[in-house]
C-alpha positions in Angstrom: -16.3 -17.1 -4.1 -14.5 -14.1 -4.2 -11.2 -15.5 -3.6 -11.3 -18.0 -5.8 -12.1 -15.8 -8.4 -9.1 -13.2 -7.4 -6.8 -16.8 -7.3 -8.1 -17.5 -10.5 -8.0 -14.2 -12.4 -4.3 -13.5 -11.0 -3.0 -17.1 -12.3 -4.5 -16.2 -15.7 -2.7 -12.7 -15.6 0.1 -14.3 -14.7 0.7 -17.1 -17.1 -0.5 -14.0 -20.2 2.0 -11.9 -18.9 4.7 -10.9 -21.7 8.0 -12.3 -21.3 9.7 -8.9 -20.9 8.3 -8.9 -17.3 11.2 -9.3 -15.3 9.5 -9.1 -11.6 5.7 -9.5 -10.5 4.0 -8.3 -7.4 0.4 -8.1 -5.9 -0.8 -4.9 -4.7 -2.0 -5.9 -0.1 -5.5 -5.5 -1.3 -5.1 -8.0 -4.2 -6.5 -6.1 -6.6 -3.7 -5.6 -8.6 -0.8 -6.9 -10.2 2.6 -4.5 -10.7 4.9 -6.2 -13.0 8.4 -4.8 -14.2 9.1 -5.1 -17.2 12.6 -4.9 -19.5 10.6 -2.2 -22.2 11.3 0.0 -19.2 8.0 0.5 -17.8 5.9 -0.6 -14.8 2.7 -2.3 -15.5 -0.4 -2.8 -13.7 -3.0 -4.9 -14.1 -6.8 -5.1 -12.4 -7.1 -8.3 -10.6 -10.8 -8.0 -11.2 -11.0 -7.8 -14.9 -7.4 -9.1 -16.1 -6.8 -6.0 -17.8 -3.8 -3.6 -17.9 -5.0 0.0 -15.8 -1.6 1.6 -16.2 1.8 1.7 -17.8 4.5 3.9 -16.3 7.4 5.3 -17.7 10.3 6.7 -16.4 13.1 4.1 -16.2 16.2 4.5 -18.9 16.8 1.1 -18.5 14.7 -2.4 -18.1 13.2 -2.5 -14.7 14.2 -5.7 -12.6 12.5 -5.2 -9.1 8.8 -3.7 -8.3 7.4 -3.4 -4.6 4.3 -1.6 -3.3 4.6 -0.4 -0.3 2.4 -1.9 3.3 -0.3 0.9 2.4 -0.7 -0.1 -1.0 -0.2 3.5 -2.3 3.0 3.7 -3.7 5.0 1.2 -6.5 8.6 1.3 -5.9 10.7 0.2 -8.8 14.3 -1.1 -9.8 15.8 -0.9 -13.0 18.9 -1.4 -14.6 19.5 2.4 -15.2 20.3 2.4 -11.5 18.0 4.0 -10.3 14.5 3.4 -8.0 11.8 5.5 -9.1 8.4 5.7 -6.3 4.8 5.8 -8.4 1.7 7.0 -7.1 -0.2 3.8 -7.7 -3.1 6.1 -8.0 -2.4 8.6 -10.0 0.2 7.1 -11.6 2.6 9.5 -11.4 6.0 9.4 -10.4 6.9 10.7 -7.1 10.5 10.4 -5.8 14.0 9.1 -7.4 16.7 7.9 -6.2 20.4 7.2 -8.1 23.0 4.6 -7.0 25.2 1.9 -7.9 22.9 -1.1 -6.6 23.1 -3.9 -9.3 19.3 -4.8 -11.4 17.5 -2.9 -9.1 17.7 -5.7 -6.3 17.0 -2.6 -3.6 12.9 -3.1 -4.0 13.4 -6.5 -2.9 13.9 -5.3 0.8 11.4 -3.2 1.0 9.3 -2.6 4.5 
């Protein structure tokens, strides 16, 4: 029951998310969704309720790659400002940041 409901809930998330969200990831517990989106922030969504917990901002440019990390404690995210910022799913609060020349953020795609 409780799959199907997370299955269901995430597809509905999914198909309302707003067109500015450039990539979409679900947290290792599945009970949220990170999506980054070209307004430059990070979004997250509850997988239990549909609704969005947290917005973070930080990115100077649209963000084009999120990740959360094996643990499920940490967002790491892409954007087109070249940099990757590292969120405290949490807490929401931005941890680490790191410059570079990497092109959309493609870096959080290869992530542990």
């Amino acid at each position: 029951h409780t799959l199907t409901h997370t299955r269901r809930m995430a597809t509905k998330i999914i198909q309302s998310l707003p067109s500015s969200v450039r990539s979409v990831t679900v947290t290792p517990d599945c009970q949220h969704i990170v999506g980054g989106c070209m307004d430059k922030t990070i979004r997250v969504w509850s997988l239990a309720s549909g609704k969005e917990v947290r917005r973070l901002e930080g990115h100077a440019g649209g963000v084009f790659s999120v990740a959360v990390t094996p643990d499920g404690q940490l967002i790491v995210s892409g954007g087109g400002d070249c940099t990757v910022l590292v969120w405290s799913l949490a807490s929401g609060m931005e941890g680490a940041t790191a410059g570079g020349t990497h092109q959309h953020g493609d870096v959080c795609r290869h992530h542990p």
